[in-house]
C-alpha positions as a LaTeX table, in Angstrom:
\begin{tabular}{lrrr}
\hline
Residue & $x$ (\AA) & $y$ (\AA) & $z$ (\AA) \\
\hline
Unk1 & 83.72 & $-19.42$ & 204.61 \\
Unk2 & 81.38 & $-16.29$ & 203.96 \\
Unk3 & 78.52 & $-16.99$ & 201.80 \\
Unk4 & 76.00 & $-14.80$ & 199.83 \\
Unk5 & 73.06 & $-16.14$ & 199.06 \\
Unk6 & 70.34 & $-14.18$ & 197.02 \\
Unk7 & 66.72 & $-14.72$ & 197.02 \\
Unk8 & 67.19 & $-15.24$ & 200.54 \\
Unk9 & 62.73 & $-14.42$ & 200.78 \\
Unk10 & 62.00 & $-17.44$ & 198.77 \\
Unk11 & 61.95 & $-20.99$ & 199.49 \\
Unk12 & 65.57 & $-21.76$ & 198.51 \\
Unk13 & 67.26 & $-18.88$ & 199.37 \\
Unk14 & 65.74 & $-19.35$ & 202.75 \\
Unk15 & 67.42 & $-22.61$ & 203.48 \\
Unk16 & 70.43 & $-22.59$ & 201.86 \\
Unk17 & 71.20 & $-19.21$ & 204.24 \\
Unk18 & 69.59 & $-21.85$ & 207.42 \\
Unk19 & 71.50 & $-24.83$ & 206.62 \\
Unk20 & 74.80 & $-23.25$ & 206.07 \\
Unk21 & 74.47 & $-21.21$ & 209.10 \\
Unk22 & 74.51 & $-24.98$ & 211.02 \\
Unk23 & 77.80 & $-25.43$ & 209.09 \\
Unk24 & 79.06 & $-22.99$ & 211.18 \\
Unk25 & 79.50 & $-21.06$ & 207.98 \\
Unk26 & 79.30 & $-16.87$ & 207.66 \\
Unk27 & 76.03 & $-16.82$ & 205.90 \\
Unk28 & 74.61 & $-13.48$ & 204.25 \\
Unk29 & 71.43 & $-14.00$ & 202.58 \\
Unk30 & 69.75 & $-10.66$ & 200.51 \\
Unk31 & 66.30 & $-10.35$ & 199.03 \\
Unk32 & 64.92 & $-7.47$ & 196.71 \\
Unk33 & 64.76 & $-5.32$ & 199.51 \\
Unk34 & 68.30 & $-4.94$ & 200.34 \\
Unk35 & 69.98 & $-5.99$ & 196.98 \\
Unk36 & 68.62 & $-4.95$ & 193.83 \\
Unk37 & 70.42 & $-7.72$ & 191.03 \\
Unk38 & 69.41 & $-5.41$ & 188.54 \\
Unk39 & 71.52 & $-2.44$ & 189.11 \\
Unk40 & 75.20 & $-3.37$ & 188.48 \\
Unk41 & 76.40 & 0.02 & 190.04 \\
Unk42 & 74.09 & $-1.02$ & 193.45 \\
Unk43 & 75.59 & $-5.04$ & 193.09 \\
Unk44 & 79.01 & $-4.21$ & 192.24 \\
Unk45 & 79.48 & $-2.34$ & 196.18 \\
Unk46 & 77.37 & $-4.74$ & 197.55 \\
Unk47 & 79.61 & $-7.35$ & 196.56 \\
Unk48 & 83.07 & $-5.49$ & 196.77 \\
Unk49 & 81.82 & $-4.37$ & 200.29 \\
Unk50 & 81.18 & $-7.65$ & 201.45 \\
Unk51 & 83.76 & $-10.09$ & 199.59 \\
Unk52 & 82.18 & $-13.25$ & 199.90 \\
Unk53 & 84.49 & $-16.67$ & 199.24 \\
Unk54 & 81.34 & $-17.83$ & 197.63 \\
Unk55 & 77.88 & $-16.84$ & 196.13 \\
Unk56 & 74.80 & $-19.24$ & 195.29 \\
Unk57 & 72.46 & $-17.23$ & 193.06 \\
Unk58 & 69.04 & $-18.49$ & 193.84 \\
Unk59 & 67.07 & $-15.28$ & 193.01 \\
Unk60 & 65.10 & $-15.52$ & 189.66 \\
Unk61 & 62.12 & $-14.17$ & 187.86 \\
Unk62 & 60.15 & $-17.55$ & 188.28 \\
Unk63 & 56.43 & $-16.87$ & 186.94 \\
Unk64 & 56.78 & $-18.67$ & 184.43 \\
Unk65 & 52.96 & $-17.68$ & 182.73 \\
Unk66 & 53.77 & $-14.31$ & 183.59 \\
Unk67 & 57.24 & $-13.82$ & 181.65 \\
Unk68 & 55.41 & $-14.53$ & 178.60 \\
Unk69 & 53.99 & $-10.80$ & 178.82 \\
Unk70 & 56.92 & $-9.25$ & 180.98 \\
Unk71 & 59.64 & $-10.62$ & 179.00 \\
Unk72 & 61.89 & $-7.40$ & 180.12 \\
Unk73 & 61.16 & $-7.76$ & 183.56 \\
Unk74 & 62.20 & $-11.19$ & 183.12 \\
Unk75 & 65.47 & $-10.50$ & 181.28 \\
Unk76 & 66.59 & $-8.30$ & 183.60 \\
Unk77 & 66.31 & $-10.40$ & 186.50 \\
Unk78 & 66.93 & $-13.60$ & 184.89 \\
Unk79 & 70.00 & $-13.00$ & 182.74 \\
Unk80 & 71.31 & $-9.35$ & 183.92 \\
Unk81 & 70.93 & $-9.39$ & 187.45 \\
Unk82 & 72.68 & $-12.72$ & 186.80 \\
Unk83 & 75.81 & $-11.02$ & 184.68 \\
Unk84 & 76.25 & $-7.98$ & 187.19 \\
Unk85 & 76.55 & $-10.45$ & 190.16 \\
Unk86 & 78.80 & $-12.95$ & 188.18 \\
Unk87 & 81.01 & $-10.01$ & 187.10 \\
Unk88 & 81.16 & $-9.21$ & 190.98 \\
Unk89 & 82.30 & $-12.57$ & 191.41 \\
Unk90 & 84.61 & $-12.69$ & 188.67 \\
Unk91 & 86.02 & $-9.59$ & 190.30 \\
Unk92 & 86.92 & $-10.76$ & 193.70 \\
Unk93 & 87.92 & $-14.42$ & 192.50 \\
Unk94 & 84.69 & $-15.93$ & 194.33 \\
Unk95 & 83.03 & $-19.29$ & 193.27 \\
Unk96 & 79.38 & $-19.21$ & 192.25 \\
Unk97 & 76.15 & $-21.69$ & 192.15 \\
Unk98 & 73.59 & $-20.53$ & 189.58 \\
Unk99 & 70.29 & $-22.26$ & 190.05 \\
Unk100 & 68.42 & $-23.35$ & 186.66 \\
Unk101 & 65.80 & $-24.93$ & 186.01 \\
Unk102 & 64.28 & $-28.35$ & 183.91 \\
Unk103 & 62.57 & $-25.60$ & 181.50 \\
Unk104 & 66.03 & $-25.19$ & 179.71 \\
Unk105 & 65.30 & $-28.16$ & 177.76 \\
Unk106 & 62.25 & $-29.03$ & 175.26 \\
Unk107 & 60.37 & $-31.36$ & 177.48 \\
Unk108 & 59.80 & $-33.98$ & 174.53 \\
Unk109 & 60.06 & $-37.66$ & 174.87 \\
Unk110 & 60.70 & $-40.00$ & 178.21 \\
Unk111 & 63.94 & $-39.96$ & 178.20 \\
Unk112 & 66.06 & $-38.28$ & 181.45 \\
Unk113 & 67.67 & $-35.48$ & 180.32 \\
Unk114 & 71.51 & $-35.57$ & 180.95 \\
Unk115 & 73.86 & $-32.94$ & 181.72 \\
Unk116 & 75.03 & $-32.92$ & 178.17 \\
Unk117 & 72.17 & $-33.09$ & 176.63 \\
Unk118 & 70.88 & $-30.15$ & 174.13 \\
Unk119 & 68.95 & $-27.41$ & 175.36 \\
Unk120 & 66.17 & $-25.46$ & 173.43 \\
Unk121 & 63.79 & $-23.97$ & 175.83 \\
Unk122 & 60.09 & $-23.96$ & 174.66 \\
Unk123 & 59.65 & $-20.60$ & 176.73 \\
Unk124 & 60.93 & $-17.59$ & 177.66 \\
Unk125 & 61.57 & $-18.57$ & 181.04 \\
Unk126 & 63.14 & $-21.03$ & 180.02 \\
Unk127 & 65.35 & $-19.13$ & 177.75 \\
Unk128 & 65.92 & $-16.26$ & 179.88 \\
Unk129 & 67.14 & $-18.71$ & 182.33 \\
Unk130 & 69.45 & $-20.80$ & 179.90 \\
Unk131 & 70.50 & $-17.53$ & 178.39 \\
Unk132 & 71.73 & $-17.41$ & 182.45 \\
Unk133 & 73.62 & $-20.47$ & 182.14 \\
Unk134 & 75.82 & $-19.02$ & 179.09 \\
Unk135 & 77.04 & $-16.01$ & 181.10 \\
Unk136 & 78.11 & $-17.52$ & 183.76 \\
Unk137 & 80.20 & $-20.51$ & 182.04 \\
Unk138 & 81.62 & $-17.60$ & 179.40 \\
Unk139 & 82.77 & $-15.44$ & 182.42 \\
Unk140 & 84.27 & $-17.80$ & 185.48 \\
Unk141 & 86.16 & $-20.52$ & 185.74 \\
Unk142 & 84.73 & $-21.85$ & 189.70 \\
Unk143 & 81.37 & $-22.65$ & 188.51 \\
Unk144 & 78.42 & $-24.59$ & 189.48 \\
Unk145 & 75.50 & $-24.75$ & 187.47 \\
Unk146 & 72.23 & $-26.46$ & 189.52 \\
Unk147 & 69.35 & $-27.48$ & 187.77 \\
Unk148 & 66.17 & $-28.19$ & 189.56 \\
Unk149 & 62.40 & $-28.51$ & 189.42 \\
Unk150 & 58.80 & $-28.64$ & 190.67 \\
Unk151 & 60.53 & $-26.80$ & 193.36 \\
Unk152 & 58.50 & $-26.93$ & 197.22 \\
Unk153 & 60.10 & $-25.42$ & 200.50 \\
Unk154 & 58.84 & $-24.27$ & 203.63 \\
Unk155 & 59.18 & $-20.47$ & 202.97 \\
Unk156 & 56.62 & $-19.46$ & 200.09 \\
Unk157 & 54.15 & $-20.81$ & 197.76 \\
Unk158 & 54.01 & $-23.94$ & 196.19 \\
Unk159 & 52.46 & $-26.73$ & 194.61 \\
Unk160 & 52.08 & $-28.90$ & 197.99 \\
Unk161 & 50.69 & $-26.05$ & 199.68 \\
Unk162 & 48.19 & $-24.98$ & 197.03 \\
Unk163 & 46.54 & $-28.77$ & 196.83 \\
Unk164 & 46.55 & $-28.37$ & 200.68 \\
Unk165 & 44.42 & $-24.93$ & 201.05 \\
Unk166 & 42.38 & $-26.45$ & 198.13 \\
Unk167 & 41.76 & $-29.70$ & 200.07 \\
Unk168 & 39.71 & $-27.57$ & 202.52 \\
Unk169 & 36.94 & $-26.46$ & 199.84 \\
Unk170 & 37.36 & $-29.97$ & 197.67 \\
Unk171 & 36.61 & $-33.25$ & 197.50 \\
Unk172 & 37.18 & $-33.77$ & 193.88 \\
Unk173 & 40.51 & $-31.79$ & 191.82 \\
Unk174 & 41.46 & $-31.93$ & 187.87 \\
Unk175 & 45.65 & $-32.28$ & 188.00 \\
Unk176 & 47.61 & $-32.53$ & 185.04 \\
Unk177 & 48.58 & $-36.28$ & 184.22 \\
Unk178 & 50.45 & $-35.92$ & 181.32 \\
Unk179 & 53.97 & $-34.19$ & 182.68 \\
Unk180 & 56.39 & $-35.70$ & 184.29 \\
Unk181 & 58.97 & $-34.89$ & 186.31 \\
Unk182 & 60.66 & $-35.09$ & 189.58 \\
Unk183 & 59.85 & $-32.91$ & 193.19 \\
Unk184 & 62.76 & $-30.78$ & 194.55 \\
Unk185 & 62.82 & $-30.11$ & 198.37 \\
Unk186 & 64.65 & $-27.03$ & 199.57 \\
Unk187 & 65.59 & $-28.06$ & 202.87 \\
Unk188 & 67.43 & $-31.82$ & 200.79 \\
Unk189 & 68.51 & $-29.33$ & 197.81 \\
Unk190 & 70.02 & $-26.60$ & 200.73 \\
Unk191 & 72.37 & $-29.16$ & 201.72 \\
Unk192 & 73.72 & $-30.65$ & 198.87 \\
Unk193 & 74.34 & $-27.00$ & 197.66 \\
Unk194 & 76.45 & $-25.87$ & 200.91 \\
Unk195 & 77.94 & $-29.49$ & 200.25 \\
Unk196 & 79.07 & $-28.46$ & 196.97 \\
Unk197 & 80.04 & $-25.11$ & 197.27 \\
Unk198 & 83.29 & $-26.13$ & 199.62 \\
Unk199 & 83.99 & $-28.54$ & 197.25 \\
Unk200 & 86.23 & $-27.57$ & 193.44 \\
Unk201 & 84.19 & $-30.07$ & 191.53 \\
Unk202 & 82.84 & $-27.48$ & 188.95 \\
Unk203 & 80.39 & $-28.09$ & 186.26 \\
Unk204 & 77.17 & $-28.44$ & 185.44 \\
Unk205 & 74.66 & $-30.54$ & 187.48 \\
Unk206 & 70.89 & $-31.98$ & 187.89 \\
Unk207 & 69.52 & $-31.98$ & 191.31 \\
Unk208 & 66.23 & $-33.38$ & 192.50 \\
Unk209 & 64.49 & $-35.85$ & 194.90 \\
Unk210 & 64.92 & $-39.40$ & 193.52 \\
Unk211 & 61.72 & $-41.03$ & 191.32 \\
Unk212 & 59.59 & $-39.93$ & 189.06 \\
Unk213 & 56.07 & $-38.81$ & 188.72 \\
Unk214 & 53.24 & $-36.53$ & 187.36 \\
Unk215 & 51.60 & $-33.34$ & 189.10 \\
Unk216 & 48.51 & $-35.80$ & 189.18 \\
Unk217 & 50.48 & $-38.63$ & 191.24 \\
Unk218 & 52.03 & $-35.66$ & 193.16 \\
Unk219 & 48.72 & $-34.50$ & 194.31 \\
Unk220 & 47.34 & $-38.18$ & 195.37 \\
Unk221 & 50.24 & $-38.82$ & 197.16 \\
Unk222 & 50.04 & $-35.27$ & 199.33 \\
Unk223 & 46.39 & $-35.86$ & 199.84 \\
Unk224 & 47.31 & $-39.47$ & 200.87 \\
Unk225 & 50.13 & $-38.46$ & 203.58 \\
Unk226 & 48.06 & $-35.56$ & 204.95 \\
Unk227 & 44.74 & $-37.60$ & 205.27 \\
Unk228 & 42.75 & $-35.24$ & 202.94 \\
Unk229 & 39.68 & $-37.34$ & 201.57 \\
Unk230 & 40.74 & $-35.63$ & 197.84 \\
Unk231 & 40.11 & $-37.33$ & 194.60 \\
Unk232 & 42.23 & $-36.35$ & 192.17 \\
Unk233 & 41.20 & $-37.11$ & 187.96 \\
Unk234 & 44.39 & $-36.76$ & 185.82 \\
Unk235 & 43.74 & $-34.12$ & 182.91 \\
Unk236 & 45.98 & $-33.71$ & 179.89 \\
Unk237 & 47.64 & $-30.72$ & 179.50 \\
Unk238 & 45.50 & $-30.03$ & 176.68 \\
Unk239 & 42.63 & $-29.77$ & 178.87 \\
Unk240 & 44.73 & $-27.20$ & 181.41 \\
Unk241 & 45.50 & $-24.42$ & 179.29 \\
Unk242 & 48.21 & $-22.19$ & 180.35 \\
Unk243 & 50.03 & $-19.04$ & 179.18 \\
Unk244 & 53.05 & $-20.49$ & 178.52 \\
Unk245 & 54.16 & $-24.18$ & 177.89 \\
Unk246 & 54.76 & $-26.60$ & 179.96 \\
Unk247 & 57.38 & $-29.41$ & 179.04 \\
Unk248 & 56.08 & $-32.95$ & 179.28 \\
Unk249 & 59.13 & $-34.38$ & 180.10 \\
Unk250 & 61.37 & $-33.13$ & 183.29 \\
Unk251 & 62.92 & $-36.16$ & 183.86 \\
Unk252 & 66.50 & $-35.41$ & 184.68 \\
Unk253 & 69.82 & $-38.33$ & 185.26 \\
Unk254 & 71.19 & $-37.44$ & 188.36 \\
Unk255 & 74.33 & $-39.67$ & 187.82 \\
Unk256 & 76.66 & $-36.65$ & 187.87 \\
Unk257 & 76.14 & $-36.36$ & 191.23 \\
Unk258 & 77.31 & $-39.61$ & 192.13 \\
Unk259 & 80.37 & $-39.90$ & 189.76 \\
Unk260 & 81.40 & $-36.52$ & 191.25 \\
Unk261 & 80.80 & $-38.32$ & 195.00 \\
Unk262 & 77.93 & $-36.61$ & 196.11 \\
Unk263 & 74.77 & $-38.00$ & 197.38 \\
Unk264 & 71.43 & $-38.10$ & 195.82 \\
Unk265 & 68.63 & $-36.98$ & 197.54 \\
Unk266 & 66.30 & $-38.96$ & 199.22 \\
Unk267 & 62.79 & $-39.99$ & 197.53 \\
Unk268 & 60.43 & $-37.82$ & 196.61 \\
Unk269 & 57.88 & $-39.26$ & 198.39 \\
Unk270 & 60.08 & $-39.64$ & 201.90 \\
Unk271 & 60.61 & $-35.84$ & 201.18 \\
Unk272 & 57.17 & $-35.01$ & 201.36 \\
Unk273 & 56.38 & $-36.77$ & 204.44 \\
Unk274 & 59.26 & $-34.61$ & 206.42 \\
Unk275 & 57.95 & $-31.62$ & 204.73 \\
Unk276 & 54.37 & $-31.71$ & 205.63 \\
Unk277 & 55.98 & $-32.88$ & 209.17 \\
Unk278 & 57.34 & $-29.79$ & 208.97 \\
Unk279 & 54.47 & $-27.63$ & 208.05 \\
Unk280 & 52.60 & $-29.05$ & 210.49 \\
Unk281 & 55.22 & $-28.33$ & 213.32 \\
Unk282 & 55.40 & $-24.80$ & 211.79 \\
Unk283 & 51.21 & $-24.71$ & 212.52 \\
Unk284 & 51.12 & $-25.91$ & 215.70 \\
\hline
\end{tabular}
């Protein structure tokens, strides 16, 4: 099976292309410099050239702060990058995986959100993102729709990393208390994804390690398994200002997965222990 994967420089993209390359699988992973989303013309011979079975979309205008002031930057990667390589698809009759994101829905309340469940995205990231989803389910038929969050991988920046770099300066950190949500590891997330794609059980799914808990308990629990003498005061998200807002509630039901027979992902938690394993190895 040959794969595309975009976004292959970020932390998904990076180990979806890794863990379906262990699958034996023809795995062709692109990043800005080689494939630019936002020029149909450029996508359109990229894709015809290639003529993947399959392509998992996990390239995205992610700055979530920043799309507030570069909304056209944002809607061009976000929603037309996303509708020139989706036509390519559609084209050659290849299934795709388009990678979303908990900010599609209002973040109110406690409840998990469910697959079905209405969306109204409280920012433009959010929007440009969920303005993704409708392209792709009003143009193919083999579709996949992924929605993640509080995303950490091995290859980039992220949330676990930044406590850890401030952990060397620190002894005392403000974290937000008041959101809630659920952490998503790339390298769990990679393989349910290559999992999926040789699989015809289309539709619209929410993916992320199992349990639930705020950025504050996130950071205790990464200064707890790396040893960092770090403590952490839980803020509201009053008190942490930010550009653009933040939902309170990213709890997502994950029973999809299961009804559809795949497995859930481990705990958050048990992810974070193999993934500062990991970094560690990567150090050292």
């Amino acid at each position: 099976m040959k794969i595309l994967v975009t976004g292959y420089t970020g932390q998904l993209g990076y180990d979806v292309v890794e863990e379906g390359l262990k699958h034996g699988l023809d795995m062709h992973g692109t990043g800005r410099n080689n494939l630019d989303i936002t020029n149909e013309k450029e996508v359109n011979q990229y894709v015809e050239t290639l003529y993947p079975d399959a392509i998992i979309h996990c390239a995205a205008f992610t700055a979530v702060d920043k799309a507030e002031d570069d909304k056209d930057t944002c809607w061009d990667v976000n929603v037309n990058g996303t509708k020139h390589l989706v036509n390519a698809a559609k084209a050659i009759g290849a299934k795709f995986i388009y990678i979303s994101t908990d900010y599609v829905f209002e973040g109110k309340g406690i409840v998990p959100y469910s697959e079905i469940d209405q969306t109204d995205p409280i920012g433009y990231y959010g929007l440009t993102k969920f303005e993704g989803e409708k392209v792709v389910q009003e143009t193919l038929d083999n579709w996949f729709i992924v929605r993640i969050s509080w995303v950490f991988g091995i290859n980039g920046n992220n949330f676990v990393k930044t406590m850890l770099r401030l952990a060397e300066t620190r002894d005392e950190l403000n974290v937000v208390g008041d959101q809630y949500g659920s952490p998503t590891y790339t390298f769990d997330l990679a393989k349910l994804l290559i999992d999926m794609i040789q699989t015809q059980k289309y539709g619209v799914y929410h993916v992320s390690n199992e349990g639930y808990c705020t950025w504050a308990d996130f950071a205790k629990e990464i200064f707890k398994q790396s040893n960092k003498m770090v403590t952490v005061h839980p803020i509201t998200t009053e008190e942490y200002p930010t550009r653009a807002v933040r939902p309170k509630n990213s709890r997502m039901s994950k029973d999809k997965l299961e009804d559809n027979g795949f497995s859930r992902l481990r705990s958050w938690e048990d992810a974070l222990q193999h993934y500062l394993k990991q970094l560690n190895e990567e150090v050292n």
